[in-house]
C-alpha positions as CSV (number, residue, x, y, z in Angstrom):
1,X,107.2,106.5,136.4
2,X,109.6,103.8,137.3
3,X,108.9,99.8,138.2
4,X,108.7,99.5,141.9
5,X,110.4,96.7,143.7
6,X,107.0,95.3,144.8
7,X,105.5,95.5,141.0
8,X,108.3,93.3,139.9
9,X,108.1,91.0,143.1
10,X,104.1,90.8,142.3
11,X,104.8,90.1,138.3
12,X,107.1,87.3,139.3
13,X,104.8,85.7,141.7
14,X,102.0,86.3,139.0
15,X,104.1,84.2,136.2
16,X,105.0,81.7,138.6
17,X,101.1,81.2,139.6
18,X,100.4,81.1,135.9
19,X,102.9,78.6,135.1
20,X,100.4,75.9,136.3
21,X,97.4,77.3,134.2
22,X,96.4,76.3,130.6
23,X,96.2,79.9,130.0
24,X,99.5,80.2,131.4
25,X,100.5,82.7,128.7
26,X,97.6,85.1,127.9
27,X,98.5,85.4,132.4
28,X,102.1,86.2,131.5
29,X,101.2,88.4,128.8
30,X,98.2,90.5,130.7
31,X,100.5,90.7,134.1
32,X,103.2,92.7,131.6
33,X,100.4,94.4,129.6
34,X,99.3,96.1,132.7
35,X,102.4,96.6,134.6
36,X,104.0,98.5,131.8
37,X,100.1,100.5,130.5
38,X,100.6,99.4,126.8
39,X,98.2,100.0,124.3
40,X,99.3,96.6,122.6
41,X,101.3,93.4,123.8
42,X,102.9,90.0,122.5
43,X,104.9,87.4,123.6
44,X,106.4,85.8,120.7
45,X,107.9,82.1,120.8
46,X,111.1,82.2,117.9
47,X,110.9,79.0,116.2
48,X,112.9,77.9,112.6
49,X,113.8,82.0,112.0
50,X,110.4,83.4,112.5
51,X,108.0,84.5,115.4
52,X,105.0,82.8,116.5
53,X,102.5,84.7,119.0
54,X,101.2,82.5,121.8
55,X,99.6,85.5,124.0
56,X,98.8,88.7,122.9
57,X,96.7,91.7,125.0
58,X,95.3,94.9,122.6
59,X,95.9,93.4,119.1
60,X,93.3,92.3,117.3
61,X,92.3,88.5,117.5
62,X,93.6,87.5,113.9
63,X,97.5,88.5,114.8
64,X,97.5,85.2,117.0
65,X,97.5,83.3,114.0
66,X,99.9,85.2,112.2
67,X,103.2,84.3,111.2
68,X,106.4,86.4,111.2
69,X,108.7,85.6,109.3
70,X,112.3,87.8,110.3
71,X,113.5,88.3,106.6
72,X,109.8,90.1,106.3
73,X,109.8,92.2,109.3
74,X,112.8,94.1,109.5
75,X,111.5,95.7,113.7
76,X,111.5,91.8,114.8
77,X,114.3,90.2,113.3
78,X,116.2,93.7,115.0
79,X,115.1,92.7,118.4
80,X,116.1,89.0,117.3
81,X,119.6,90.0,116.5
82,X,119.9,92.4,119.3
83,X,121.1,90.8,122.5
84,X,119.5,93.6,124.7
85,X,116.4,95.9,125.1
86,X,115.7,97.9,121.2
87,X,113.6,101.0,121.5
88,X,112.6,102.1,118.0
89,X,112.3,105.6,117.5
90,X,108.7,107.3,116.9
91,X,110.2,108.5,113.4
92,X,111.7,105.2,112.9
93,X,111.0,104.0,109.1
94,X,110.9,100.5,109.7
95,X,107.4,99.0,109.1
96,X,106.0,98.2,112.6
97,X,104.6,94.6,112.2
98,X,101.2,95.7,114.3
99,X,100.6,99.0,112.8
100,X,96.6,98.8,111.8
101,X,96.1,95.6,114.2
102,X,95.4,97.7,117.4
103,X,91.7,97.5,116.7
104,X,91.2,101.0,118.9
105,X,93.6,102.6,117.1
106,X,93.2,100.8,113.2
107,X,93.5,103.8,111.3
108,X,96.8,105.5,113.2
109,X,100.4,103.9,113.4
110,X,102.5,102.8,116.0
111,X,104.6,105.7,117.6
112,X,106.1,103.7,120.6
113,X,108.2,100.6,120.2
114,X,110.3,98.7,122.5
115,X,111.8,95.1,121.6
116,X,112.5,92.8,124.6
117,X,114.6,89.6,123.3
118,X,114.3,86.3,125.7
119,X,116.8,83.9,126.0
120,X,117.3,80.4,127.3
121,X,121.0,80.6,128.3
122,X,122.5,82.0,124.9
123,X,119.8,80.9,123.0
124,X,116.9,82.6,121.5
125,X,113.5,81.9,122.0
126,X,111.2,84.6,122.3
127,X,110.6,88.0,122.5
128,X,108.3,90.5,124.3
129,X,107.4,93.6,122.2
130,X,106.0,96.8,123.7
131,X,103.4,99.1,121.9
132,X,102.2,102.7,122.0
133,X,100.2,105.6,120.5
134,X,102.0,108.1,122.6
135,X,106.0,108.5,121.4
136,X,106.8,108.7,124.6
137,X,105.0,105.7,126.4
138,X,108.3,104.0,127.7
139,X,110.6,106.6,128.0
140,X,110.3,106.4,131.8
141,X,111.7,103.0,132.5
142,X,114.9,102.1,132.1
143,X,116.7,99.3,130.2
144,X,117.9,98.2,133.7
145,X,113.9,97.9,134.6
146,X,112.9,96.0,131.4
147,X,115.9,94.1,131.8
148,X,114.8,92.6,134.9
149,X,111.5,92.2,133.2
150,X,113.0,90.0,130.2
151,X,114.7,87.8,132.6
152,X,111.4,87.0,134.2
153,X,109.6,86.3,130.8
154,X,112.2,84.6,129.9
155,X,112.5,81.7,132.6
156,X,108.7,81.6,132.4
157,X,108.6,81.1,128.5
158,X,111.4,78.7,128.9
159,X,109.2,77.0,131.8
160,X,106.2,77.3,130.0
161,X,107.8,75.5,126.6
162,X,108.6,72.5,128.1
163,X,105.5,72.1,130.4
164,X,103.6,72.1,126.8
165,X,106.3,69.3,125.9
166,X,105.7,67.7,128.9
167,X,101.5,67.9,128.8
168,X,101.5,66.5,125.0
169,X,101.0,63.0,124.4
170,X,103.5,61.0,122.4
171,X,106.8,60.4,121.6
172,X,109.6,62.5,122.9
173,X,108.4,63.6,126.4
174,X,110.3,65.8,128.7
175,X,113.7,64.1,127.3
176,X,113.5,66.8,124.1
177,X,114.8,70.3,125.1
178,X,113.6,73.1,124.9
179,X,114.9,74.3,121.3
180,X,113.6,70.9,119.8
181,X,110.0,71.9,120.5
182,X,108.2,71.7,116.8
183,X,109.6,73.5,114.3
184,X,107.0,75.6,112.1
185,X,106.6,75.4,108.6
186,X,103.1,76.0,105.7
187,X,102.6,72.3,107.4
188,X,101.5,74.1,110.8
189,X,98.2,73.7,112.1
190,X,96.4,76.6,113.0
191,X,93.3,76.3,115.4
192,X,92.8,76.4,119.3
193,X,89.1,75.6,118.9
194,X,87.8,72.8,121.5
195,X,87.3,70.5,118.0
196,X,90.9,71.4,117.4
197,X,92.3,70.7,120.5
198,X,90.5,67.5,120.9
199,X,92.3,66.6,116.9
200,X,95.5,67.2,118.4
201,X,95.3,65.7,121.0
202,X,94.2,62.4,119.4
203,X,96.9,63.1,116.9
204,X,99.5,63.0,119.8
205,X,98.3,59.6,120.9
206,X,97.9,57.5,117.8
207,X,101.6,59.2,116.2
208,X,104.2,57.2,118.4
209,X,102.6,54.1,117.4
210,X,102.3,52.1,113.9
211,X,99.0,51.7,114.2
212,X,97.1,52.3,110.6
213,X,94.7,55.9,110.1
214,X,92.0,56.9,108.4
215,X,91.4,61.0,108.1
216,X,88.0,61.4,107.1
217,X,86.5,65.2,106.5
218,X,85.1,66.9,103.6
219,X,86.9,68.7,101.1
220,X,89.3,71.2,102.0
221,X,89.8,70.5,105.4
222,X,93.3,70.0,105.7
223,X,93.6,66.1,105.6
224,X,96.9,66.0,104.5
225,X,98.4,68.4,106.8
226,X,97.0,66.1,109.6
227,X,98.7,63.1,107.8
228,X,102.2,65.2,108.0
229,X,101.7,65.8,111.5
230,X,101.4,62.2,112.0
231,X,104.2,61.6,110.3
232,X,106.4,64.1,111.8
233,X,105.2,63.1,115.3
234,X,106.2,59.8,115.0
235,X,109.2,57.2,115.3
236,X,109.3,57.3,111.5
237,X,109.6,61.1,111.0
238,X,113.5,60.9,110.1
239,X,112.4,58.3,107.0
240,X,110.2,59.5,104.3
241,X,106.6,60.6,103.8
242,X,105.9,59.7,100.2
243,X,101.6,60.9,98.7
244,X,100.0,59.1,96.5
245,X,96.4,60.5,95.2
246,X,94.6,57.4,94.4
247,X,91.5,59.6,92.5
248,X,94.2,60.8,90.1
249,X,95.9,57.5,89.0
250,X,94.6,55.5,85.8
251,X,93.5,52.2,86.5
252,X,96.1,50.9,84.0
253,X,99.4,52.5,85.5
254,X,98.1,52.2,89.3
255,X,99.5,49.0,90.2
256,X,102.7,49.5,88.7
257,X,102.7,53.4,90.6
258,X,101.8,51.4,93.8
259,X,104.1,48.4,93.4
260,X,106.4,49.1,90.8
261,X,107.4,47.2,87.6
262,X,110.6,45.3,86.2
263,X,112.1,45.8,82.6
264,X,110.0,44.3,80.2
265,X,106.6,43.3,82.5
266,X,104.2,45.1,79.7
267,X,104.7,47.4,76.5
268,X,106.5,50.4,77.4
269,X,107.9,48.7,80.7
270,X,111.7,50.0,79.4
271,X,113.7,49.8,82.8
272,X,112.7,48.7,86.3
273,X,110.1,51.1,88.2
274,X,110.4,51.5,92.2
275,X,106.6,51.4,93.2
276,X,105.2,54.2,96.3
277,X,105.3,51.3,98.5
278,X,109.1,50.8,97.9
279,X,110.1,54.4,98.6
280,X,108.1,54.5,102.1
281,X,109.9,51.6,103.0
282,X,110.7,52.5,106.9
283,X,108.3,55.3,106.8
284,X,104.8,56.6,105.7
285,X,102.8,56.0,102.9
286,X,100.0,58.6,102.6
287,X,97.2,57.6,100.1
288,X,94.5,60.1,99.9
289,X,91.4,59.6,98.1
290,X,91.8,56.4,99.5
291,X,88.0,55.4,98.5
292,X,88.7,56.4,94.2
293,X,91.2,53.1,94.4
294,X,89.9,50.4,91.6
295,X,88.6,47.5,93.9
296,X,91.2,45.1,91.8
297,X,94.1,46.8,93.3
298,X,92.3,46.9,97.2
299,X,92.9,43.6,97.5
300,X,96.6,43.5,96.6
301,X,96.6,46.7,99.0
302,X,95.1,44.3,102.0
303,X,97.6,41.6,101.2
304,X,100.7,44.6,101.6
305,X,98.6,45.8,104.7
306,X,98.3,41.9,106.3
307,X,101.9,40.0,105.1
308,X,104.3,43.2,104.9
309,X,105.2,41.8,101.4
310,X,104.5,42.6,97.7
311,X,104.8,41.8,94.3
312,X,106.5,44.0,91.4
313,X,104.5,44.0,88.3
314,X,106.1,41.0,85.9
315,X,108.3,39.7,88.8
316,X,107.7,36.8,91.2
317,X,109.8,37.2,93.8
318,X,107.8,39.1,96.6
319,X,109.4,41.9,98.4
320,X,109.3,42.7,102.1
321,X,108.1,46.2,103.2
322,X,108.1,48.1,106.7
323,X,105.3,50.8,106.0
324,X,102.6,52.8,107.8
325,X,99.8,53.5,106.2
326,X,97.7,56.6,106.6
327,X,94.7,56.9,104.3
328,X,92.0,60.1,103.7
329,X,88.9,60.0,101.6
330,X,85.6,62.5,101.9
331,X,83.7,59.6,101.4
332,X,81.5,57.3,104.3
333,X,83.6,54.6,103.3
334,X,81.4,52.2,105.9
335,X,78.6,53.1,103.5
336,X,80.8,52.3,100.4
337,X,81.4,49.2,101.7
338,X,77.9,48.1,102.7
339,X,77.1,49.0,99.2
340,X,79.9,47.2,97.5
341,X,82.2,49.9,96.4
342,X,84.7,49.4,99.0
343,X,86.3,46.3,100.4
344,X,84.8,46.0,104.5
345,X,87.8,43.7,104.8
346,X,89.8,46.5,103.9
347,X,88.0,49.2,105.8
348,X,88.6,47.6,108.8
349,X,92.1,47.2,108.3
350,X,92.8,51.0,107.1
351,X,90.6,52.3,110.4
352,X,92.0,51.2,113.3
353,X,92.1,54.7,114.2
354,X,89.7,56.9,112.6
355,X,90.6,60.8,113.0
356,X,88.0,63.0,111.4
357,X,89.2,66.6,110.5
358,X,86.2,68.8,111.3
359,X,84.9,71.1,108.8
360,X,85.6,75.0,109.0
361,X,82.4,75.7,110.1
362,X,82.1,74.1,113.4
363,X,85.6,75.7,114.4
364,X,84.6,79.3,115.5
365,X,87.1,82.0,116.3
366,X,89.7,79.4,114.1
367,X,88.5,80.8,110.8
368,X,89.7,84.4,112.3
369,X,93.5,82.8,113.0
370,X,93.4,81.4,109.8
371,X,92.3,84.6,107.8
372,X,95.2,86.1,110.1
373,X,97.6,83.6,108.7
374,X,96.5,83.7,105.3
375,X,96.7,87.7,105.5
376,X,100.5,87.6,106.7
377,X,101.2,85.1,103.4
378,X,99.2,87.9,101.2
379,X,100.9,90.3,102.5
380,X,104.4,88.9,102.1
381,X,103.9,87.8,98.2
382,X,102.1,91.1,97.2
383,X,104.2,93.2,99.3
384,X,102.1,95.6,100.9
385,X,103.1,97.3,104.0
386,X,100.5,96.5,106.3
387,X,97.2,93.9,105.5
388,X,94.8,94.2,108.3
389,X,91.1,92.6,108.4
390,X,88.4,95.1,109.7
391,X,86.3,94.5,112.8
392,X,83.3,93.9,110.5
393,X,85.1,91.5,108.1
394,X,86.1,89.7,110.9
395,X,82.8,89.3,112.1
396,X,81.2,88.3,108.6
397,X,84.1,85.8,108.0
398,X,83.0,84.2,111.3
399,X,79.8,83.9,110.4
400,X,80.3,82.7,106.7
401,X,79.3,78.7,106.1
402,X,82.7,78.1,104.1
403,X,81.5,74.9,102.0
404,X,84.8,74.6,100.6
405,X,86.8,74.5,104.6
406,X,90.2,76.2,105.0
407,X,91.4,75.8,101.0
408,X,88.0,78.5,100.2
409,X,88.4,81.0,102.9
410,X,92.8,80.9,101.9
411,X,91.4,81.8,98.3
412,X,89.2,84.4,99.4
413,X,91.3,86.2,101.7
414,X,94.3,86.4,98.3
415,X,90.4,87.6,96.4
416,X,89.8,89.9,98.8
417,X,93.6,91.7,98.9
418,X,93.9,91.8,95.4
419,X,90.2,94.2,95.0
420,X,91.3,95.7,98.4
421,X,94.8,96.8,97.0
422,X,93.4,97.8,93.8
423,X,90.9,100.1,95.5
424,X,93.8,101.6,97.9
425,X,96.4,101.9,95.5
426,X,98.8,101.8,98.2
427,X,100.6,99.5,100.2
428,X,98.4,99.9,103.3
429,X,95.4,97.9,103.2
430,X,92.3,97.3,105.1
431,X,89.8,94.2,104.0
432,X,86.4,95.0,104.4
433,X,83.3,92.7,104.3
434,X,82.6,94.2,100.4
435,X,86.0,92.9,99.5
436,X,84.4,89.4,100.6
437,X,81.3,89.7,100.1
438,X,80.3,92.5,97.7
439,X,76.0,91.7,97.4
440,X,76.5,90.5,101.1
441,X,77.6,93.9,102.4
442,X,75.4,95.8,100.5
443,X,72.6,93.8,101.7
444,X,73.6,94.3,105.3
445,X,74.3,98.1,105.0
446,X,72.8,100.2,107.8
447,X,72.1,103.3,105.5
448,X,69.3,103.1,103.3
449,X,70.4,103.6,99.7
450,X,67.8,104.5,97.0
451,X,67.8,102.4,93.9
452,X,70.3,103.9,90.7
453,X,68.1,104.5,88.2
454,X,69.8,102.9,84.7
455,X,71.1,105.8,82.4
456,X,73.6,106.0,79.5
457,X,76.2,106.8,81.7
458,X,79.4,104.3,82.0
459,X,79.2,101.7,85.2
460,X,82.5,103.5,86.1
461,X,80.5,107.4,85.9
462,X,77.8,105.5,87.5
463,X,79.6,104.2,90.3
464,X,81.8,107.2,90.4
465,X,78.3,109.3,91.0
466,X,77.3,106.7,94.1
467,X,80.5,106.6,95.7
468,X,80.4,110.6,95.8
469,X,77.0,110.9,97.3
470,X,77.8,108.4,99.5
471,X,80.7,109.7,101.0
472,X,79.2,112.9,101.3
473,X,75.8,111.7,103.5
474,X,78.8,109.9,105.8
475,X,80.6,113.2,105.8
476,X,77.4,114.9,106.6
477,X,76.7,112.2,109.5
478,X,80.2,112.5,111.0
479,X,79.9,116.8,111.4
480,X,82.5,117.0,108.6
481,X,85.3,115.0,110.5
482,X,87.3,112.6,108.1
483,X,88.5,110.3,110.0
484,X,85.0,109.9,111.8
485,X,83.6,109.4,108.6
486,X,86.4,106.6,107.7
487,X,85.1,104.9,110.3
488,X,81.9,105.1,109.7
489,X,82.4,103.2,106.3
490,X,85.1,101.5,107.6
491,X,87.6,102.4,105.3
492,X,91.6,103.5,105.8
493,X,91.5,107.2,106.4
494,X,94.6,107.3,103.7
495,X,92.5,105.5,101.4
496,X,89.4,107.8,101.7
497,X,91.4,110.7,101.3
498,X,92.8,109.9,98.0
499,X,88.8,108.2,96.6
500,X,87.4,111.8,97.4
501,X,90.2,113.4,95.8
502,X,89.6,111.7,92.8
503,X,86.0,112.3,93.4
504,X,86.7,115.8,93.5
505,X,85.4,116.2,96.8
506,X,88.7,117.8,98.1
């Protein structure tokens, strides 16, 4: 099978339409997906030495919030360094970045494999990869053909890039090319959720001025990652960013932390001490915990906030300061300051523009990009092979209340790995929802599993005994058939094989 002159003609016109379209990727990506009969897809934007998905067909929904990093994925940073069309052979033994995230195809490994780089000019920005179960998938169109089909991608990512610039509020504009479009780094982001959106979007609008901000939002909800993208977004993202955490400063050194000291101002005072507000000068000052500051020091804060000008500790002469403020508390600050805890004079001053960071909760299919993220970081600093999430531990992560936000699932998902890896004893790995949730999953199992009567055995001979009947009732449900029965308890067929070898049911 070769690409017809028509197909192509109709894939152009396709990208052009989708251009327009807020979904103008997942269009680009499902036009190729289908043209070329893939079993997986992505189109991958290359930004600061790493590729970030923005449209994938066939992989599972966590890989769009996944990172790759090049040094960590030797297939991709290949097609990065190629210059033309890289088709991996089926016995290649380079990891393939997707292997276990083709959700119809979990337990098996990619055999097919064809890097398309895109380029803006000589410059890199994307790629196009091409998936397959069968080794032979692509072997029928030629690098000509899927030449042809890079170009097109490749104006339309280039196209699609700065029409993002273009649609985002703030500073820069269309003026910033193409390779300027934000850089990613462990500051980035992650959500698409309409709550998201709706954040970003007010972060674009409020960034390009100097207006004061408040982030409100519980605990672990990513305040201070909001507060950098502020900063970054703004006219003062070439001058510093300097954090204070006002809950962690001792009432006795916080003036002289905020304001700084001279030689000599109190006991222990033995050389001059530039205060936070000093080094912000020209840039940001982020103060979280904003509502654990002694009311003493708020009103010197108001005087900074209303004259520009402060006062070292044990010095008179007052210095002049340039500096935005952005302030975060979990608190209802309006409520601490109807009840005296918190100046309203001050309120008022630090909330001009409120932002509230909603809680993980209210943020749907996010929490799966984020496990997604947080699995590629696991991955990378226990380094495993492949660490993919299950169907079913994507759907009980989704439906999890996560009272501690982003910070409690990131800790569970490095929980989860470290059992899951222990349990493998490999470096291919599957989380499950009992890596999560151990009582959770056992409550929620659909086969009814009579109660272990206690015995003198060992916990290990006990479990050892479970596991073993277990297995063999799944066995017995599947008509013998391993891999059936792997997915029936939704484990790695590698991994099963080697638990019922050392069950001794092999």
């Amino acid at each position: 099978m070769t690409l017809s002159v028509n197909s192509l003609a109709d894939i152009a016109v396709n990208i052009q339409v989708s251009l327009s379209r807020p979904d103008r990727f997942s269009r680009i990506i499902s036009s190729i997906h289908h043209l070329l009969n893939c079993d997986a897809t992505a189109l991958l934007c290359y930004e600061a030495h790493q590729f970030r998905p923005v449209a994938t067909a066939g992989l599972a929904p966590d890989v769009m919030g996944r990172r790759f990093q090049l040094e960590a994925h030797p297939r991709l940073e290949a097609i990065a360094r190629a210059g033309d069309v890289v088709r991996f052979p089926a016995e290649s033994d380079l990891p393939d970045p997707y292997d276990g995230l083709i959700p119809e195809h979990q337990e098996l490994h990619v055999h097919a494999c064809v890097g398309l780089p895109l380029f803006s000019g000589q410059r890199l920005i994307g790629a196009l990869t091409l998936d397959g179960m069968n080794a032979t998938q692509f072997d029928a169109y030629s690098d000509e053909e899927l030449r042809v089909v890079a170009a097109l991608v490749s104006g339309a990512l280039n196209n699609a890039l700065l029409l993002e610039q273009l649609e985002r509020p703030g500073v820069g504009g269309f003026s910033r090319a193409a390779e300027e479009v934000k850089e990613i780094d462990s500051d980035e982001m992650i959500g698409s959720s309409p709550a998201m959106m709706q954040l970003k979007k007010e972060i674009g609008i409020v960034a390009a001025t100097d207006l004061n901000v408040l982030i409100t939002g519980e605990t672990g909800v990513g305040k201070e990652l909001v507060a950098r993208a502020l900063h970054q977004q703004s006219a003062r993202s070439t001058q510093p960013l300097i954090y204070l955490n006002c809950a962690a400063l001792p009432e006795s050194v916080a003036e002289s932390e905020l304001f700084g000291h001279v030689k000599g101002a109190f006991t222990g005072a033995i050389h001059d001490r530039t205060g936070k507000f000093e080094m912000a000068n020209n840039g940001t000052l982020f103060l979280d915990e904003i509502g654990e500051l002694p009311l003493s020091l708020q009103a010197k804060l108001l005087r900074v906030l209303q004259y520009g000008d402060l006062q070292r500790v044990g010095e008179d002469r007052p210095l002049k300061v340039d500096v935005r403020i952005l302030a975060a508390t979990n608190q209802d600050l309006r409520q601490a300051s109807a009840e005296g805890r918190f100046r309203t004079d001050l309120f008022h001053r630090l909330s001009v523009f409120p932002l509230h960071v909603p809680p993980l909760r209210e943020r749907g299919d996010d929490i799966v990009l984020l496990a997604g993220y947080f699995c590629e970081k696991c991955r990378k600093k226990f380094g495993l092979r492949h660490l993919a999430l299950s169907a079913a531990a994507r759907a009980v992560l989704r439906k999890a209340e996560w009272p501690g936000n982003i910070r409690e699932l990131e800790h569970s998902i490095y929980r989860a790995t470290i059992i899951a890896q222990a349990e493998a004893g490999g470096a291919e790995v599957i989380l499950l929802p009992s890596h999560f949730f151990p009582a959770q999953a056992s409550a929620s199992s659909a086969e009814p599993v009579a109660e272990v009567a206690f015995s003198s055995k060992s916990l290990r001979e006990a479990t050892d005994e479970f596991q073993r009947r277990y297995i063999r009732q799944a066995l017995q449900a599947s008509e013998g058939k391993w891999a059936a029965c792997a997915r029936k308890l939704e484990m790695d067929p590698g991994n099963l094989h080697r638990l019922a070898g050392r069950l001794g049911l092999k």
